[in-house]
C-alpha positions in Angstrom: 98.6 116.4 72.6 98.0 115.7 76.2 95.7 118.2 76.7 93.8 117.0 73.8 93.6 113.5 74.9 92.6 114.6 78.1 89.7 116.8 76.4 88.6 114.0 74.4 88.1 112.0 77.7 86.4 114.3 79.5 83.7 115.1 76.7 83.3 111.5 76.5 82.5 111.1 80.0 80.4 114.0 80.3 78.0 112.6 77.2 78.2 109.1 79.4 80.0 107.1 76.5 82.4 105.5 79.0 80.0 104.1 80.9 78.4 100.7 80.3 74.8 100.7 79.7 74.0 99.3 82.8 75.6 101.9 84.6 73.4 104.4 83.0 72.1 107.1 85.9 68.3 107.1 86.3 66.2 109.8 86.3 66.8 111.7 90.2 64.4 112.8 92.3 64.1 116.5 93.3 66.6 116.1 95.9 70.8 115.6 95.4 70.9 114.3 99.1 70.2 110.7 98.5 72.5 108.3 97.1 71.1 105.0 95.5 73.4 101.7 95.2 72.8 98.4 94.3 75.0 95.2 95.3 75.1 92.0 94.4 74.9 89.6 97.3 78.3 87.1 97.8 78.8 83.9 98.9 81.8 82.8 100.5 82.3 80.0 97.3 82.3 82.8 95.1 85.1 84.7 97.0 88.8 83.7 95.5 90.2 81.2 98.1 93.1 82.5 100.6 95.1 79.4 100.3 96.7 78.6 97.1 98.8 75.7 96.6 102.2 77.1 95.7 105.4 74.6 95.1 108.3 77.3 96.1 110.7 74.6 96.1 110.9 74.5 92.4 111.9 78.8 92.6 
């Protein structure tokens, strides 16, 4: 059964139906050496703030 499941995964990955459509690869160039990211630029308001306002005397 494992096995199975784990087969089923695999040829779903390998046909690229796990990924989202915009992680879809693009066509490579000639040459396996490069590797291409993209990243989406953060300010620090859209970070999750370090403080939190806990009330641990009702624990």
């Amino acid at each position: 059964r494992e096995q199975d499941f784990d087969l089923q995964l695999l040829e779903r990955a390998v046909q690229g139906e796990e990924r989202p459509v915009e992680h879809k690869e693009r066509q490579r160039s000639h040459s396996d050496e490069w590797l291409t990211l993209s990243s989406t630029p953060m300010r620090e308001l859209d970070l999750e703030p370090l403080d939190y306002q806990l009330d641990l005397s009702k624990e």
